[in-house]
N, C-alpha and C positions, 0 to 999 in steps of 0.2 A: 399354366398351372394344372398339374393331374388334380381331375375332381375325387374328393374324399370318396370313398366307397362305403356306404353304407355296412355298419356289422348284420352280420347273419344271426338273425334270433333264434332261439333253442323254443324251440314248442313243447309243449308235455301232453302226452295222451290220457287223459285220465277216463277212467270208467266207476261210475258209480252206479252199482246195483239199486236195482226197485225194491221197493220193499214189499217183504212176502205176505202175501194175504190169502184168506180163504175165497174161493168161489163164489161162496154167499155171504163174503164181507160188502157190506154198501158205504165207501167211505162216506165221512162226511164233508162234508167243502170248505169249515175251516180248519179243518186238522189237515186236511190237502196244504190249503195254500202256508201254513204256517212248516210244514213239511218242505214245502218248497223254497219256501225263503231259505231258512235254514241252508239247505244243500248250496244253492248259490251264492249264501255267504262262505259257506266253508270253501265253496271254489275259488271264491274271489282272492279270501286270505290264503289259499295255498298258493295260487297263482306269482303273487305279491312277494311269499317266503322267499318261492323259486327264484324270481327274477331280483332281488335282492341279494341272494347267496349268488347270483350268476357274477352279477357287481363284483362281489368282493373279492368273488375267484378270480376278474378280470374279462371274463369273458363276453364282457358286454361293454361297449364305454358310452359315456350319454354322450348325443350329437347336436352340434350349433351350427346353424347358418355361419359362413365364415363373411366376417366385414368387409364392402370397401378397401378400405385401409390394409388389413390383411393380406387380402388377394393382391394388393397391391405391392406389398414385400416379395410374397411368393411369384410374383413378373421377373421384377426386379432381380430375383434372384437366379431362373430361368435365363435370362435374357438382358445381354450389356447395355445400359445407357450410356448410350454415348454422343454428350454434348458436340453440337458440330463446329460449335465456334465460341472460345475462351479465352482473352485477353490477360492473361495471367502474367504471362512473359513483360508486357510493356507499365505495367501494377508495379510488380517489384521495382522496375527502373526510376517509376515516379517513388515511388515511398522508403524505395531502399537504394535509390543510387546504384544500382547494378552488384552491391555486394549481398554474398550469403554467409563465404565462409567464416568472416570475422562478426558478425551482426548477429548474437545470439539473442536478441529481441526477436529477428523475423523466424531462426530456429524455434523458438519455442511461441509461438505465435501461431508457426506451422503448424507444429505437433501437436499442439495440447488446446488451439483453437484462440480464434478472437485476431486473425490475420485480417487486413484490412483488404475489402472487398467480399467475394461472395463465397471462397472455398478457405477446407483446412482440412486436415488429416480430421477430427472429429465431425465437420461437417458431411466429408465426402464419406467417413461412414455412414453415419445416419440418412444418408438419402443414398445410400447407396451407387454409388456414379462406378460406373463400369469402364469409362474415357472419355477423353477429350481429344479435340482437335484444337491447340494450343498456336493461337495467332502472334504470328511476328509484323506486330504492327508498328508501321512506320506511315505518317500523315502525307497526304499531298506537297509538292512542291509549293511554297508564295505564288509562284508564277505558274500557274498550270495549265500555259499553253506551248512553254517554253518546253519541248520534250529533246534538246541536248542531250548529250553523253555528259557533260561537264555540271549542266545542271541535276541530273539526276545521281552521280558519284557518291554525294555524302548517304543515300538514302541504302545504297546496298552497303556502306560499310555498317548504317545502323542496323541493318535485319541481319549481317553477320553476327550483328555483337547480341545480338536477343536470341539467335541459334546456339551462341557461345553460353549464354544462359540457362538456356536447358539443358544442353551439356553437363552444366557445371549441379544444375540439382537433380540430373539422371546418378550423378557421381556421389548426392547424400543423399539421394533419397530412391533408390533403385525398383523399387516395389510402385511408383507411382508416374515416374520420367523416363519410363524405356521404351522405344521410338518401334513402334510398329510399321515393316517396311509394306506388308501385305495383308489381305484382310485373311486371309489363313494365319499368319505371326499373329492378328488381332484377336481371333478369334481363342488360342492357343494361348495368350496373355489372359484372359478372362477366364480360362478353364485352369491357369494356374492362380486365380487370385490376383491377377496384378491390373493396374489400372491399363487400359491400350492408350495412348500415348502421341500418335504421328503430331505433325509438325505442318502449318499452314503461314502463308503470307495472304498480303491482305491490298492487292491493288498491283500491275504491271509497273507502275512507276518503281518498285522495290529491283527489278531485274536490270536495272539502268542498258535498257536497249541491249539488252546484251543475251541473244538465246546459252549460252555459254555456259551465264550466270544462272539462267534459270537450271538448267542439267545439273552443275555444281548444288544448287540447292534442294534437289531433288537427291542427289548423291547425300547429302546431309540431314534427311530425313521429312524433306518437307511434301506430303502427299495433296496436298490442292492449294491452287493458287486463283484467287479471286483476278476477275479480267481487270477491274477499277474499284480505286476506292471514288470518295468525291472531288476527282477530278477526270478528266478526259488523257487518253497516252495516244502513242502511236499504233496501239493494239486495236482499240477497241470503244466506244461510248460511254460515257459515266450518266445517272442518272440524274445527279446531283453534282453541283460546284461553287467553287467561291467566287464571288462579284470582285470588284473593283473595293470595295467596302470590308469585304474579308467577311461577308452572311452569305451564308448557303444559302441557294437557289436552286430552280428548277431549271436543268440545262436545256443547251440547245444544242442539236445535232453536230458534229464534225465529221463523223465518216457515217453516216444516218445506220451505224451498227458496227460491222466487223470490219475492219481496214481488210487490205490484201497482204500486209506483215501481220495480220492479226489472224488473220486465215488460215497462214501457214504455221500461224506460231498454234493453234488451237491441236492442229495434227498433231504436232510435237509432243505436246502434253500428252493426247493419246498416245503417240508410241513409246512415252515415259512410263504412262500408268499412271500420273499424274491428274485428281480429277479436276475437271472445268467447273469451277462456281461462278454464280451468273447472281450472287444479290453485289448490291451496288450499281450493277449496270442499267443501261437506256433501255427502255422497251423493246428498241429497235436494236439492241446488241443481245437482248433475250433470244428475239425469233430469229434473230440471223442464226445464232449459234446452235437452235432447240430444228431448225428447222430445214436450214443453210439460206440461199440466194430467196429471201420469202415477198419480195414485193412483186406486185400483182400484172401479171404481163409482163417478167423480166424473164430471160432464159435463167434454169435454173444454171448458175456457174458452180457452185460449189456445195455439200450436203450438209453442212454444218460436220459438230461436233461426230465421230465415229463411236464414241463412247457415253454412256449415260452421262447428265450432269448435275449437278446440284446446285440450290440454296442454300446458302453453307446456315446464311439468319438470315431470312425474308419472312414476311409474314402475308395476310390477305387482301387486296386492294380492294375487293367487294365490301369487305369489314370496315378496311380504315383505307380511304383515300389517300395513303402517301404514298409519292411516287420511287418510293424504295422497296414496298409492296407490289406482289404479282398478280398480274390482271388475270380473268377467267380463259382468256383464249391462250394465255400462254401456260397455265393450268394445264390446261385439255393437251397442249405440246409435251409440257412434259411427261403427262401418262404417254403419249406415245415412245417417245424417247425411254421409258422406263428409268424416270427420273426421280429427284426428289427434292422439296421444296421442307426445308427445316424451321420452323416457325420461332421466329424471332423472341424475346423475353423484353425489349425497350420501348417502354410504354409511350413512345410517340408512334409507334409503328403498329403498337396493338388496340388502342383507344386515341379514334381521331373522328374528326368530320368533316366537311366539305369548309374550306374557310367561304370568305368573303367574295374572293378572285380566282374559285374554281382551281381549274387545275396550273393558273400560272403562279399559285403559292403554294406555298406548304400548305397542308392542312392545322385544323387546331385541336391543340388535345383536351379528350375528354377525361376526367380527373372519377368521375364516376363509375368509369367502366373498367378502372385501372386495375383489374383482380383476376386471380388464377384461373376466375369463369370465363374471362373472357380471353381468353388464353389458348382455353378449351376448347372454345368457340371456334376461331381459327383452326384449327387441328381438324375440330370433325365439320368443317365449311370444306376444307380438302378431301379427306374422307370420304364425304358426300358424295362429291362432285363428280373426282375421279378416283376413289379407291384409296384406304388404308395402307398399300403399299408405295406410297407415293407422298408421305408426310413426315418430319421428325422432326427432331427439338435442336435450333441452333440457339442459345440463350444467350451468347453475347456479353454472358457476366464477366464482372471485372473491367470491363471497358464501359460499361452502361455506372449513373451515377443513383440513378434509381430502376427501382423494379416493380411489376405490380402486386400488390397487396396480395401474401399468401407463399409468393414465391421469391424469397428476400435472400433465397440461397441456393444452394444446393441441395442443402440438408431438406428441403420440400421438394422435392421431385417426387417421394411414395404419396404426398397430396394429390399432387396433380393427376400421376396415375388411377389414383384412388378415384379421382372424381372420373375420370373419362370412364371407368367401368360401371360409377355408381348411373353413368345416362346408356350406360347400355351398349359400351363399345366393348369386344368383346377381350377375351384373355388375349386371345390368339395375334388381334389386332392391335393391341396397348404392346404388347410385344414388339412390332411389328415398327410402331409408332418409336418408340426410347430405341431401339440399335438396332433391330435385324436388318431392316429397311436398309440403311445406313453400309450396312455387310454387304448385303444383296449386289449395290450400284459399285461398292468398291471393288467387289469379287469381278464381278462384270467388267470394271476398268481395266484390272489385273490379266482377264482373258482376253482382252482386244489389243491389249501391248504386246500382250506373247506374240499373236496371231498378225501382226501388223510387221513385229520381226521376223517372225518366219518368212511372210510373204517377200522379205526385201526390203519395208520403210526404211529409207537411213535418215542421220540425224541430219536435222537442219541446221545449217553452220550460215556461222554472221559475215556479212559482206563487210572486211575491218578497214578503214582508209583510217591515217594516219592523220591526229590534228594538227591543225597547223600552229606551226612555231615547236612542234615536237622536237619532230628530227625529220630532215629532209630525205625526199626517195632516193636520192642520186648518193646520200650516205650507205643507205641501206646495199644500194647493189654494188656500190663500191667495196661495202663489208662482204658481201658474196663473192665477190673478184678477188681479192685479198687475203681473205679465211678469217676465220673468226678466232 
């Protein structure tokens, strides 16, 4: 925000003659000071007329400190927020069965507000939201050790059908669902008014083994892909998973981080352009990816990630002990990386504490601390640590069933703002915090894809064998002998 400029005040030179007296006049001393008062009142009220008539002519406007709240429009206005991570896609499917076009409840629900969850055409004004990164989420396999081709099938037909989705309300609602391919289209979206848009999944299980599938959904608009939801693939470590009982747990290692398909698959993304999000994952899948081959006395094999990475929603594990929170040393990684860590909106992730059994439970949440403070807290616990450009807002709404007190929407994000400036974070930074950030790492992903083509990267292609009971190989090269 440009700071107000002070108006230029009009001064008046006034000269007021002595009064004439003789030589051998000897005033007296109270006809002096009764003399004197006088003239300084007359200065006083001319002074008063002047700047008065200055008012009326305009040329003067009285000035206010500008609010909190204010400055906090004038960001907002300046500079895109842009949510990292929004559930909106799989909301509709629960409440509205996958339809739009026939369902004139959720149209005007949309439009005129009071849609179930956390956005709506009058909310996203009022809090002004600049974009989203709109998740196609699809949950864990039952069996989430099972990582099949055959087990994982039904899960990319459902992230087709939630891309098909957006689709279908880029198609009525164009001003708020058009698919940002680059953080230049992003940026260029906001400078015309329109919400920026790209398109996210939310765990490797969604690509059902298939690098193929992932490229196709990148071709479709989808700009980062989460390595794991709560479960473990053949990519990469989850931080979280489901027991035998079907209750989230705290995992245990299966590749103690990045597999070597998950190594290769991480380049990939880089030379898609596609960014690498690392919440949801193991510790151990954090520093693999933030840092490459990081255990201690090992040759380093590989450099991790080439391209910055993100938090798409993670929050602080200093603050709240869950293990879906980022610990300080991997903080400190990702400033080097020039990364960014989006701070989460679900109040088990923002108000917690150590439970009973340390780190082999979940933590337990604190119902006290459930509020936009402690929100904020988070945010400038990053800040702090390692730097304002290394922090933003993934909030997670629409997939979360509560929020914490304050921030129940959308429509409160100029609160939140408001308050990071009211503790003394500055314009430039609160900026920084809601999108630039956000632009920054994306532009940056954008420049390492060009540069990695240039160089020669090619795609990496799936090693395909044929399931059995398909069709036999000795069909196949008999169809090559034969012609097709």
């Amino acid at each position: 925000m440009e700071n107000e400029k002070a108006p230029l005040l009009a001064r008046a030179k006034e000269y007021v003659p002595a009064p004439l007296r003789r030589h051998n006049d000897t005033p007296q001393p109270r006809r002096f000071l009764h003399i004197t008062i006088m003239l300084l009142a007359t200065l006083t009220l001319f002074r008063l007329l002047l700047v008065l008539s200055y008012l009326t002519l305009g040329y003067l406007t009285p000035t206010t400190s500008p609010t909190p709240l204010s400055r906090a429009h004038a960001v907002l206005t300046s500079n895109p927020l842009i949510d990292g991570h929004d559930d909106l896609l799989i909301s509709l499917r629960a409440y509205y069965g996958n339809h739009l076009y026939a369902n004139s409840t959720f149209q005007d629900k949309f439009l005129h507000g009071g849609l179930e969850g956390h956005l709506d055409v009058p909310r996203i004004q009022a809090g002004q939201l600049g974009g989203s990164f709109w998740s196609a989420f699809v949950p864990c396999p039952r069996n989430g050790s099972d990582f099949s081709n055959a087990a994982y099938a039904p899960y990319v037909r459902a992230t087709l059908e939630q891309l098909d989705l957006y689709n279908r309300l880029g198609e009525l609602y164009p001003a708020y669902f058009t698919p940002a391919g680059t953080a230049r289209e992003a940026e260029e979206a906001f400078r015309q008014g329109r919400l920026i848009s790209p398109l996210a999944i939310e765990g490797l299980h969604q690509i059902g083994n298939s690098v193929a599938t992932l490229r196709l959904f990148h071709q479709l608009g989808v700009r980062y892909a989460t390595l794991t939801w709560n479960c473990h693939n053949k990519y990469a470590d989850a931080a979280l998973v489901s027991d035998e009982k079907g209750e989230t747990v705290v995992s245990k290692p299966l590749h103690y981080g990045v597999s070597e398909e998950g190594r290769r698959l991480v380049h990939e993304m880089n030379r898609l352009g596609m960014l690498v999000d690392l919440s949801h994952v193991s510790p151990d899948t954090m520093r693999d990816v933030l840092y490459g081959n990081w255990k201690t006395g090992e040759p380093r094999q590989w450099e991790g990630s080439l391209a910055p990475v993100i938090f798409s929603h993670s929050s602080v594990k200093a603050i709240c002990p869950h293990p879906r929170n980022v610990p300080d040393d991997v903080l400190r990684l990702v400033k080097e990386k020039r990364g960014l860590v989006m701070i989460n909106f679900a109040p088990d992730f923002i108000s917690c504490k150590e439970g009973e059994e340390g780190d082999k439970a979940l933590p337990d949440f604190v119902e006290e601390t459930n509020t936009l403070e402690q929100v904020v807290k988070h945010i400038m616990y990053v800040g702090d640590l390692v730097g304002y450009d290394h922090v933003g807002l993934g909030t997670d709404f629409d997939g979360i069933p509560n929020t914490p007190r304050g921030l129940e929407g959308v429509d409160k994000f100029p609160n939140l703002v408001a308050e990071l400036l009211r503790r003394n974070v500055s314009e430039k930074d609160a900026g920084k915090v809601v999108g630039r950030n956000l632009l920054r790492v994306w532009k940056e992903a954008d420049e390492v894809s060009a540069r990695m083509k240039k160089e020669g990267w090619l795609p990496l292609e799936d090693d395909v064998r044929f399931s059995p009971g398909a069709i036999e190989i000795s069909d196949i090269l008999d169809l090559y002998e034969d012609g097709f």
